[in-house]
N, C-alpha and C positions, 0 to 999 in steps of 0.2 A: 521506602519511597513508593507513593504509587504511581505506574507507568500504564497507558493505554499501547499497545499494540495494534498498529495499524499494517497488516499484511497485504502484499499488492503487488505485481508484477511492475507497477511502475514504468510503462513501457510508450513513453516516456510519464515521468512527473508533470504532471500540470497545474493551476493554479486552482482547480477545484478538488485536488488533494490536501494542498497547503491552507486552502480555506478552512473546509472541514475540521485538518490539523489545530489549526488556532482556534474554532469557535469550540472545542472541545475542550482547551487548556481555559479558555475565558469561563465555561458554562458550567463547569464540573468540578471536582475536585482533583483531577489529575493534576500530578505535576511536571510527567513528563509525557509525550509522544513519540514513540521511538517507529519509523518507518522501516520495515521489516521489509528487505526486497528479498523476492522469491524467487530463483533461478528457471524453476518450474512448476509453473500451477497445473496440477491436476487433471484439472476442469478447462484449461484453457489448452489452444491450440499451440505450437511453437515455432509456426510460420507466421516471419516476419516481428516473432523477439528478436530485440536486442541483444550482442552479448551480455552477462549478469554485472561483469566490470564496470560497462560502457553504464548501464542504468546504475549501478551503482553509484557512479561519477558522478552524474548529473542530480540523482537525489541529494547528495551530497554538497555538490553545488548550489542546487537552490534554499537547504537551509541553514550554509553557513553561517549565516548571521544572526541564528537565532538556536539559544544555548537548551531553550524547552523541548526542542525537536530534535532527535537524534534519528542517525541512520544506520541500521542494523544489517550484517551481511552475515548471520549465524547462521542463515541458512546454508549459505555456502559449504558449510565443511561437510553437511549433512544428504544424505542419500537423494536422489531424486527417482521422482516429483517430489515436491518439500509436501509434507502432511502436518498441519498447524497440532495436532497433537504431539508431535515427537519433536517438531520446536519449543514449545509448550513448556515439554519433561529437560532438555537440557539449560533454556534458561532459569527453570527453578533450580537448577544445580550448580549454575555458575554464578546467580544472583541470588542466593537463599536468603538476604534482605528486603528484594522487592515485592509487592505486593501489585501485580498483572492484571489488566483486563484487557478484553479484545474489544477492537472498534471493529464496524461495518455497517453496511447497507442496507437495508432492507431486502434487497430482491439476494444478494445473500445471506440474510435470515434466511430466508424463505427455505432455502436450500440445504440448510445445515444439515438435517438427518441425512444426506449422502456426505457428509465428512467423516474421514475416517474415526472411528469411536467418538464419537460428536459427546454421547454420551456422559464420559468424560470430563468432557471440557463446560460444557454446559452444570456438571454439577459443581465445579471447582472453581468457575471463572466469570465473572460478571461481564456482562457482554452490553457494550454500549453501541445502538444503533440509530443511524442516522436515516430518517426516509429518504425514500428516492421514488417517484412520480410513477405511477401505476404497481406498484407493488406494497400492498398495507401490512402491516406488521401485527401477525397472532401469534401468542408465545405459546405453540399446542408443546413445547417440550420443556416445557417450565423451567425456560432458564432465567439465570437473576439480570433481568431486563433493564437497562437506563434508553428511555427513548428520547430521541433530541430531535428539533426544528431544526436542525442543521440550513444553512442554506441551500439551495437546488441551482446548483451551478451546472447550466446542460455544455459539460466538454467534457471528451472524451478524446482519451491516448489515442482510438483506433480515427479519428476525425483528425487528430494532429498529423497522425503519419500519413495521410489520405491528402493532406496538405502540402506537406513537406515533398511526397511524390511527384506535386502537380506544381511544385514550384511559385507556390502560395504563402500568403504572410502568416506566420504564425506568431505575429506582435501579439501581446497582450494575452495568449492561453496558455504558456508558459513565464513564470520569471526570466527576465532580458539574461541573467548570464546563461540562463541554459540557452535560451532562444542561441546564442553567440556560440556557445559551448555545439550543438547540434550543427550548426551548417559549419563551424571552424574545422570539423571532424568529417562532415559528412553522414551522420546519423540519417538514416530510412531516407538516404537519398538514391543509395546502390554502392554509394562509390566507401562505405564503409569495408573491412577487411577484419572478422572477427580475433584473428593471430593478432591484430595492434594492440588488443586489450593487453593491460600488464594489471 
């Protein structure tokens, strides 16, 4: 089976994830997308993540309904910061039938030579990317490139929680059960309690 990997802090899931998700399973040959939530990015700060549960959930929640998109928490068992190489090495070993490629972004292409052993992954894994709006796409580390028109949906987690603070609507930039699933719980309002996670 081929599966694209789409790695992501998720924090929260929005609807320009799930877009992406689908024009990928429509445009390509993939036949699954499996959403890889990452406890800890690297490269990212971990004020004002979510607990890994909690985002866990909610990816979960929005794409129950759809059996092409899976939601991945392998990372979980695995050391942090999660390093997409060393996720990489243990689902070829737990799925030694699937055939992986990584999705992203443009502006992280851009960035790859600072992933650990990118190397690696670049000569082993076909890397399907989507543009994104002032970041062009040069393959200077010749990897096996699929470039896609993806759509250019401008939302962004860190504008959702910037919303949710200010006690603003966040109809329509999330799927309605997380939208429900967020304020039922209290997600990036304050009033969340990371011990709730189970």
């Amino acid at each position: 089976m081929k599966i694209g990997l789409y790695f992501g802090s998720f924090n929260p899931i929005h609807v320009g994830h799930l877009i992406i998700a689908n024009h990928i399973l429509n445009s390509t040959d993939l036949e699954k997308v499996w959403l890889v939530v990452s406890p800890q990015n690297p490269f990212k700060k971990t004020q004002g993540l979510l607990n890994e549960y909690h985002r866990l959930h909610l990816a979960k929640t929005a794409t129950e309904d759809d059996n092409r998109i899976r939601v991945s928490d392998i990372e979980f068992g695995l050391s942090k910061p999660s390093y997409t190489v060393t996720t990489l090495i243990h689902l070829e070993e737990k799925y030694p039938g699937s055939q992986f490629s990584i999705i992203m972004g443009s502006d992280s292409f851009q960035n790859l030579d600072k992933w650990k052993n990118y190397e690696a992954i670049v000569k082993h894994y076909p890397i399907y990317v989507y543009k994104r709006e002032g970041f062009e796409i040069t393959n200077d580390f010749n990897a096996k490139l699929i470039v896609l028109d993806a759509p250019l949906i401008q939302v962004s987690s860190t504008v959702i929680r910037q919303l949710i603070k200010e006690k603003k609507s966040i109809r329509y930039l999330v799927p309605d059960k997380v939208k429900e699933e967020i304020e039922r719980s209290g997600y990036y309002s304050g009033r969340t309690i990371d011990k709730e996670a189970k």
